[in-house]
N, CA, C and O atoms as a GROMACS GRO file, in nm:
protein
  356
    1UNK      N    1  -3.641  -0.128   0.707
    1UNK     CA    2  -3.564  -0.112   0.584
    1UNK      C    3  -3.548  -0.250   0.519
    1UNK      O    4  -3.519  -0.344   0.593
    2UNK      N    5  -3.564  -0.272   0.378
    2UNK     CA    6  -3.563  -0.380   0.294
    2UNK      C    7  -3.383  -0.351   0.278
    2UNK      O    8  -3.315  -0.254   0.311
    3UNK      N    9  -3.336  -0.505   0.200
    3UNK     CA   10  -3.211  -0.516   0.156
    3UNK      C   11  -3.257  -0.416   0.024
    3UNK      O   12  -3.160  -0.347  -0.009
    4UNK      N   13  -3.353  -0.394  -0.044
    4UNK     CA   14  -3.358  -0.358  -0.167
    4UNK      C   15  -3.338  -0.217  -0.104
    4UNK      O   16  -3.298  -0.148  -0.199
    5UNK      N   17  -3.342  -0.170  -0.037
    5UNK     CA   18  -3.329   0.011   0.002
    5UNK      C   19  -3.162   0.005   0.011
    5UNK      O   20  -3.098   0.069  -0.073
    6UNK      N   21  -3.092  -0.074   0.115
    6UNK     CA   22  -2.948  -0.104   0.123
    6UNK      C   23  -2.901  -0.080  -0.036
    6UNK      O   24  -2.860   0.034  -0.062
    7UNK      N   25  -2.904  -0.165  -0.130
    7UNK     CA   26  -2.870  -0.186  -0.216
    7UNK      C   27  -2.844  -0.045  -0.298
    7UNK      O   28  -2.747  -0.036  -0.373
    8UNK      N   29  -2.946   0.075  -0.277
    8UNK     CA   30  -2.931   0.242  -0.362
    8UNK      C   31  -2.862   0.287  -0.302
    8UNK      O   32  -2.854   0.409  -0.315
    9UNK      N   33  -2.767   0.219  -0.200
    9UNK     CA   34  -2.740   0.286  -0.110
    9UNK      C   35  -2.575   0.310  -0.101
    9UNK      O   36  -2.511   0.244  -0.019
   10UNK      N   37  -2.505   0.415  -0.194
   10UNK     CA   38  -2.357   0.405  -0.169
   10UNK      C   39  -2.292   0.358  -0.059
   10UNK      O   40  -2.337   0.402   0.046
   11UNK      N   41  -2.189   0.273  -0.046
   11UNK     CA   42  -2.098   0.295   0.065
   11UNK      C   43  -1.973   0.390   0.065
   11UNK      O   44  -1.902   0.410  -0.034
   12UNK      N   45  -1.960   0.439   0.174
   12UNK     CA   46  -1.816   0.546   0.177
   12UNK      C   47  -1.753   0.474   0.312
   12UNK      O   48  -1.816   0.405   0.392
   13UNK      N   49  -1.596   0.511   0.320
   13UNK     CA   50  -1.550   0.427   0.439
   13UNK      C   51  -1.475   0.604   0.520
   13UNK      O   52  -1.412   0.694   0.464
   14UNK      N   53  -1.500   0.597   0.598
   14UNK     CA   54  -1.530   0.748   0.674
   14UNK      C   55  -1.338   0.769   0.727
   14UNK      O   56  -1.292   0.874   0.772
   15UNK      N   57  -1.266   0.654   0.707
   15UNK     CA   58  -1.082   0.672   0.756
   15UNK      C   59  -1.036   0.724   0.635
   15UNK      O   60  -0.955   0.812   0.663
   16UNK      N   61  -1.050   0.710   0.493
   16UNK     CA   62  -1.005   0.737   0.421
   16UNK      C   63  -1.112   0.828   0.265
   16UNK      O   64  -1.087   0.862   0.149
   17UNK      N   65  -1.191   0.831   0.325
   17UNK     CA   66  -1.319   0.855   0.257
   17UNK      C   67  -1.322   0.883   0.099
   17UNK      O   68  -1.335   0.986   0.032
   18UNK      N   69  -1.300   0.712   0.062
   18UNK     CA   70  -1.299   0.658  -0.016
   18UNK      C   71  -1.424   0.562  -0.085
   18UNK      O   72  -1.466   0.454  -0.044
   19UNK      N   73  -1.446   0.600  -0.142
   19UNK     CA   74  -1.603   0.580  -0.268
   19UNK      C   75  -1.592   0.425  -0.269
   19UNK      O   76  -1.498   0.398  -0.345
   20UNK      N   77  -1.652   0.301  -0.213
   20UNK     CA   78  -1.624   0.211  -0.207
   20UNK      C   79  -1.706   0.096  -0.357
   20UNK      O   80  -1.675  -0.005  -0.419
   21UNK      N   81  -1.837   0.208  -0.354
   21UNK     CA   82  -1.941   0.162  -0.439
   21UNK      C   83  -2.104   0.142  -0.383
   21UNK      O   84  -2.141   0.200  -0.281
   22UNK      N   85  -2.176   0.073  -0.444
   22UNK     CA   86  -2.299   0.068  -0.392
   22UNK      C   87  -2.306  -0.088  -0.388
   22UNK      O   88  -2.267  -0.175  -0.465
   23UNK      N   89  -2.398  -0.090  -0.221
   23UNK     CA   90  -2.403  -0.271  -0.231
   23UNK      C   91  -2.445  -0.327  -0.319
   23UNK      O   92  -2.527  -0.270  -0.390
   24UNK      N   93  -2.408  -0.448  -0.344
   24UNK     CA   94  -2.465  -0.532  -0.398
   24UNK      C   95  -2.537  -0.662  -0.373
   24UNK      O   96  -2.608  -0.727  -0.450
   25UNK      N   97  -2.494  -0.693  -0.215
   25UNK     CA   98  -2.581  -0.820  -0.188
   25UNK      C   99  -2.509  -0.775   0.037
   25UNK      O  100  -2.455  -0.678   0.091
   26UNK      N  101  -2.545  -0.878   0.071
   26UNK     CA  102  -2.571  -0.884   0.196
   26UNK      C  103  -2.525  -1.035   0.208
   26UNK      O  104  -2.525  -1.124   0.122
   27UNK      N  105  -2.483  -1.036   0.350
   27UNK     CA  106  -2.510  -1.230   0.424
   27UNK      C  107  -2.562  -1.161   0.555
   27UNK      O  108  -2.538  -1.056   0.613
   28UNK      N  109  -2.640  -1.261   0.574
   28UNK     CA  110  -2.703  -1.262   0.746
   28UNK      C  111  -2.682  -1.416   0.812
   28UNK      O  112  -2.604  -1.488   0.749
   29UNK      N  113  -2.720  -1.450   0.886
   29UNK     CA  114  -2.677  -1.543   1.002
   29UNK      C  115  -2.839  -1.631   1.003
   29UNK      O  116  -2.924  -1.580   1.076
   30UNK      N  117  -2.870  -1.731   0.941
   30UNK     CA  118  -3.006  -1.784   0.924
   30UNK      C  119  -3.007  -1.786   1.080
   30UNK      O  120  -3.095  -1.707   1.115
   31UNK      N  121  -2.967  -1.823   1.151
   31UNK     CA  122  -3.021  -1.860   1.274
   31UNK      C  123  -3.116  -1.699   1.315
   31UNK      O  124  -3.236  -1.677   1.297
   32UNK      N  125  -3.042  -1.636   1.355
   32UNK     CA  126  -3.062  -1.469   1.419
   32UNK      C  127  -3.108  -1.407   1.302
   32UNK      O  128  -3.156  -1.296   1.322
   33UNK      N  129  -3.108  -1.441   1.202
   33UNK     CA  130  -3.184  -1.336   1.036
   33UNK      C  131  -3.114  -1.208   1.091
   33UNK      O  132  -3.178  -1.104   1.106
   34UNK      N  133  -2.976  -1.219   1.122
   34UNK     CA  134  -2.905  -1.012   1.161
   34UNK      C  135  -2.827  -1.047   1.016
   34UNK      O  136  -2.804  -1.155   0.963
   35UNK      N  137  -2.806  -0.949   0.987
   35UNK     CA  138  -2.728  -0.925   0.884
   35UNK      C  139  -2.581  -0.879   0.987
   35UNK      O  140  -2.550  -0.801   1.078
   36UNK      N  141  -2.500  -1.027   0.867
   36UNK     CA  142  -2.371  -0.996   0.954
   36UNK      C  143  -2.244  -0.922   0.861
   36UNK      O  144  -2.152  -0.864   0.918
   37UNK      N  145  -2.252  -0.932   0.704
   37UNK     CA  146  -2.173  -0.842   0.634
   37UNK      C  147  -2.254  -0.789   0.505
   37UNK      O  148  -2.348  -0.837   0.442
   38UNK      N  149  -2.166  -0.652   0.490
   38UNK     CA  150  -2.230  -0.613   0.321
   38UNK      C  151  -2.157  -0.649   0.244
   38UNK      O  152  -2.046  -0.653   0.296
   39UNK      N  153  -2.153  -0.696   0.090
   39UNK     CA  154  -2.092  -0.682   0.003
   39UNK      C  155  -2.119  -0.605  -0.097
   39UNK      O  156  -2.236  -0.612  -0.135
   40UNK      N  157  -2.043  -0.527  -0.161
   40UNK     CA  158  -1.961  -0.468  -0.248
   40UNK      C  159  -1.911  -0.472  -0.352
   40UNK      O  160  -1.791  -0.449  -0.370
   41UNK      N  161  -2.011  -0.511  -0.463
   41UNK     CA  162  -1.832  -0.528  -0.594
   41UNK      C  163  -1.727  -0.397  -0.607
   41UNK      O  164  -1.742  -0.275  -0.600
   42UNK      N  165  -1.594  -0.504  -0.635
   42UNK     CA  166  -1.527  -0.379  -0.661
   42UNK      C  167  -1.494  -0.341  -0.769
   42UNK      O  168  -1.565  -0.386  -0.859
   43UNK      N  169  -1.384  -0.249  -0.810
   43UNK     CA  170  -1.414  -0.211  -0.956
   43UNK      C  171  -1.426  -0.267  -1.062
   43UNK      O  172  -1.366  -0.373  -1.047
   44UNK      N  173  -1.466  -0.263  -1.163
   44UNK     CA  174  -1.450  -0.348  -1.280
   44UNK      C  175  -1.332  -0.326  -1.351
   44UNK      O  176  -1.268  -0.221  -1.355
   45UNK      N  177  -1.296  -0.489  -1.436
   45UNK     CA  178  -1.153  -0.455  -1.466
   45UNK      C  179  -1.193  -0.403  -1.627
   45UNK      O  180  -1.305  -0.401  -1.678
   46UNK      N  181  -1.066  -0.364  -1.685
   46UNK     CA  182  -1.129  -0.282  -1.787
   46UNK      C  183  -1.257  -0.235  -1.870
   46UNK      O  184  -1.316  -0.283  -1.967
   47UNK      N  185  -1.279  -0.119  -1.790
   47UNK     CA  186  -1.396  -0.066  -1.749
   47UNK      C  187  -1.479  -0.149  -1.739
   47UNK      O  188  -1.548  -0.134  -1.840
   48UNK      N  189  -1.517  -0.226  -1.682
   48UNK     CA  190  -1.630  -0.333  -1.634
   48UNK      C  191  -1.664  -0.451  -1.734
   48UNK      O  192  -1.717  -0.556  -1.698
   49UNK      N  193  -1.629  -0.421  -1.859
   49UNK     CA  194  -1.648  -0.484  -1.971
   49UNK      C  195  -1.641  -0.639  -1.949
   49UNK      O  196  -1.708  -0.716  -2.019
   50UNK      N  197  -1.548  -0.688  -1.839
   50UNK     CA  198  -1.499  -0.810  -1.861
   50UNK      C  199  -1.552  -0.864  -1.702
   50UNK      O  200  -1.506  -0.976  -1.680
   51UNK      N  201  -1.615  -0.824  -1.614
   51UNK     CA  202  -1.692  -0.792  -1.490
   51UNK      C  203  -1.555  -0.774  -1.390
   51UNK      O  204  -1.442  -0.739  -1.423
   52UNK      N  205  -1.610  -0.812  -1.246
   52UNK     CA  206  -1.512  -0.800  -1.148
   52UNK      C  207  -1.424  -0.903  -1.126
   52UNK      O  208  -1.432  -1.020  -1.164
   53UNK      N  209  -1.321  -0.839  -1.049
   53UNK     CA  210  -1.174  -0.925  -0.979
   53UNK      C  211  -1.244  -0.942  -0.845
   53UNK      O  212  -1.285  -1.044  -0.791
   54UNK      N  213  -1.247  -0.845  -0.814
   54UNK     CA  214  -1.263  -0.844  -0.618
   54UNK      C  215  -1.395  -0.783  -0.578
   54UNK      O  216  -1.470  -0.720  -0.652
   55UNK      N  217  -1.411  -0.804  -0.472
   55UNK     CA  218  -1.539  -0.781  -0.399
   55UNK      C  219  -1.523  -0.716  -0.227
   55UNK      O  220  -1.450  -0.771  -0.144
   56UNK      N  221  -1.584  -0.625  -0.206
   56UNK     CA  222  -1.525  -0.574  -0.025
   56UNK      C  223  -1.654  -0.650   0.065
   56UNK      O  224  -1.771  -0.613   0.069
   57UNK      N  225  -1.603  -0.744   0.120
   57UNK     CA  226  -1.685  -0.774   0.249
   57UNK      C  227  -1.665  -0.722   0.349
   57UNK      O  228  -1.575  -0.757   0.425
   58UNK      N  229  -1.758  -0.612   0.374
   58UNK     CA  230  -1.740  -0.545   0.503
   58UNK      C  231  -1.855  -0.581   0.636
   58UNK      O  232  -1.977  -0.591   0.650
   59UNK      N  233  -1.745  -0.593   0.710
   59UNK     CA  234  -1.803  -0.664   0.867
   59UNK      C  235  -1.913  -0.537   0.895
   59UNK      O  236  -1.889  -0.417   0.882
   60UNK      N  237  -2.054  -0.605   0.940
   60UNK     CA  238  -2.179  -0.468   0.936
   60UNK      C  239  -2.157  -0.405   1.106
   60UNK      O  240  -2.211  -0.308   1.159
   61UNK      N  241  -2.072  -0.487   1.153
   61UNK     CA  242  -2.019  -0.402   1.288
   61UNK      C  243  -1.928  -0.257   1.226
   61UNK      O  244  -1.888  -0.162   1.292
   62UNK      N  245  -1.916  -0.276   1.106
   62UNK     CA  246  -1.764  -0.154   1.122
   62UNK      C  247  -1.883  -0.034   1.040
   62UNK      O  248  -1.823   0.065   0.997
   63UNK      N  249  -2.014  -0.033   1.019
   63UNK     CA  250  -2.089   0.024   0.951
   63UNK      C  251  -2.144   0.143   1.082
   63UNK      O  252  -2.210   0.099   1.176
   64UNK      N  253  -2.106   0.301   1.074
   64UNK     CA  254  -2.140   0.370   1.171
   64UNK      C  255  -2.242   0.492   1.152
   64UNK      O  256  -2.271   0.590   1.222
   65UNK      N  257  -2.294   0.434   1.001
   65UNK     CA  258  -2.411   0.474   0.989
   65UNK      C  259  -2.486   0.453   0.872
   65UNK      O  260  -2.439   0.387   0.780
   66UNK      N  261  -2.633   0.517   0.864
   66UNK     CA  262  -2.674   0.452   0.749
   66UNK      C  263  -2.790   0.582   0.695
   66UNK      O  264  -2.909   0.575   0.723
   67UNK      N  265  -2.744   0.667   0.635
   67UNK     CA  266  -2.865   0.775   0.580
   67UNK      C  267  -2.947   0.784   0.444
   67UNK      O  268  -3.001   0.675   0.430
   68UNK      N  269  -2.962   0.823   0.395
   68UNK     CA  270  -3.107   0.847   0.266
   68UNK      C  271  -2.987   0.768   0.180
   68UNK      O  272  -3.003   0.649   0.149
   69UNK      N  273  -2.887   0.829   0.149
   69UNK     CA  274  -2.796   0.800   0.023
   69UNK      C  275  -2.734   0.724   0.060
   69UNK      O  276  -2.736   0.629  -0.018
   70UNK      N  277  -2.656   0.702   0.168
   70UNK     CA  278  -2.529   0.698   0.150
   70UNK      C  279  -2.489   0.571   0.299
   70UNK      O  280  -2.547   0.584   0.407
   71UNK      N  281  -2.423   0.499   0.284
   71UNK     CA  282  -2.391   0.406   0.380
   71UNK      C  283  -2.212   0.466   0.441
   71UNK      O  284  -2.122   0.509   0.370
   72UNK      N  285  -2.212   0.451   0.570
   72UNK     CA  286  -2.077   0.530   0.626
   72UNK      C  287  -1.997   0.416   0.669
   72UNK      O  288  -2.015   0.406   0.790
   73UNK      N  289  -1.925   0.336   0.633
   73UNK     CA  290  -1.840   0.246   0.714
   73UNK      C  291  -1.727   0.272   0.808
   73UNK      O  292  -1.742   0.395   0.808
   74UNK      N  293  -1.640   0.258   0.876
   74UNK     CA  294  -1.496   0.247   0.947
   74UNK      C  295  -1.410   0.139   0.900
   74UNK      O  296  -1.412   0.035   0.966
   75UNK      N  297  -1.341   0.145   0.804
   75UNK     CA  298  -1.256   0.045   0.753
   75UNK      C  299  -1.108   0.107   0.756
   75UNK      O  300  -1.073   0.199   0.682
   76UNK      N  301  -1.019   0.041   0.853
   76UNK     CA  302  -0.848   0.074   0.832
   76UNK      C  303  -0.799   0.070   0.729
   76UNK      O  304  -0.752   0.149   0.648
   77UNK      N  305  -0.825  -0.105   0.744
   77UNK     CA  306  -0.762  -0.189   0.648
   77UNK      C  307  -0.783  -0.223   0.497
   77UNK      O  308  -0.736  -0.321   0.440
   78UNK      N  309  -0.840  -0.154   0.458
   78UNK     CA  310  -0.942  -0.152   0.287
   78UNK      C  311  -0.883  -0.313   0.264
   78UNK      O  312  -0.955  -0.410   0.284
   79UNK      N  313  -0.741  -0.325   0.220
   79UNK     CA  314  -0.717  -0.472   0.196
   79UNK      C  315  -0.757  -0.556   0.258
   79UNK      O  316  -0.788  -0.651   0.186
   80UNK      N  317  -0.776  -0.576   0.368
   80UNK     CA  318  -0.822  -0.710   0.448
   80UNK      C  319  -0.988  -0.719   0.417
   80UNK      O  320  -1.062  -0.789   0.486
   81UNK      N  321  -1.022  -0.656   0.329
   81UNK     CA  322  -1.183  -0.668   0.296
   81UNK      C  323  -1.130  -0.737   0.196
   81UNK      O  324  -1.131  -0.860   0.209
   82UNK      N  325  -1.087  -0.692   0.104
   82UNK     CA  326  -1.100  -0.783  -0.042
   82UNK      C  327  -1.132  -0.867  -0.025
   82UNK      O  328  -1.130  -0.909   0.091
   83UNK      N  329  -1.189  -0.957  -0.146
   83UNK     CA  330  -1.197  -1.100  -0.165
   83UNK      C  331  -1.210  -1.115  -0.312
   83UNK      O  332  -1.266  -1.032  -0.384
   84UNK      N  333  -1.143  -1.248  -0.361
   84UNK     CA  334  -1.112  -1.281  -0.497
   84UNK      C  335  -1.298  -1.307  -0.495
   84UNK      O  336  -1.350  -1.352  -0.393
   85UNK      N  337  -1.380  -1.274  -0.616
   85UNK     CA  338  -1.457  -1.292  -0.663
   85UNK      C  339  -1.490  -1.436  -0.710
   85UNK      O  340  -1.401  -1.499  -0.768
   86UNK      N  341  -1.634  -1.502  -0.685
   86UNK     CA  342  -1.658  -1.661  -0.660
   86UNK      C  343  -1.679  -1.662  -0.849
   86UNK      O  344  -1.727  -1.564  -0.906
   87UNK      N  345  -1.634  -1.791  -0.930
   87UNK     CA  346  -1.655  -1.786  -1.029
   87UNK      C  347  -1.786  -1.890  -1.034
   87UNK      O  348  -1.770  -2.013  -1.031
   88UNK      N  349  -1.913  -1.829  -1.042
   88UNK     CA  350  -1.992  -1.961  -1.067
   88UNK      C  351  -1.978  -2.040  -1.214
   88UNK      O  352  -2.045  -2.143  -1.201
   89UNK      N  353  -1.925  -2.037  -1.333
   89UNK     CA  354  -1.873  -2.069  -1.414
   89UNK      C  355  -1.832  -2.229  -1.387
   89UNK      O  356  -1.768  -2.292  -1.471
   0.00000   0.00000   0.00000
């Protein structure tokens, strides 16, 4: 599987089964090339127009599956994913 297949690939978080979005990028570990989290943008703030606030980095350990559509995560804590969005600006 390419990151580009990941990427069509909704995430849902299977505790609260909640529509998280579709990835948008990945980090892996140069040493080991494993992919160690997905990222996520999260919603856009008024209606996307103005882009994103936050972003879900989800640990690819809490990921408990991965089918045609749809990516399945285990996330409790939805907040402890967030992250303020990097301004390259």
């Amino acid at each position: 599987m390419r990151i580009f297949d990941l990427k069509r690939k909704e995430v849902i978080n299977i505790c609260d089964c909640k529509r998280l979005g579709y990835v948008g990028d990945v980090e892996f570990n140069p040493e080991t090339g494993c992919i160690t989290h997905l990222i996520v943008p999260g919603p856009g703030c008024l209606c996307g127009i103005f882009g994103r606030e936050k972003e879900f980095v989800i640990p690819f350990c809490d990921v408990r599956q991965i089918g045609d559509d749809i990516i399945l995560v285990e996330v409790k804590k939805l907040k402890d994913l967030e992250k303020a969005c990097r301004s390259d600006g």
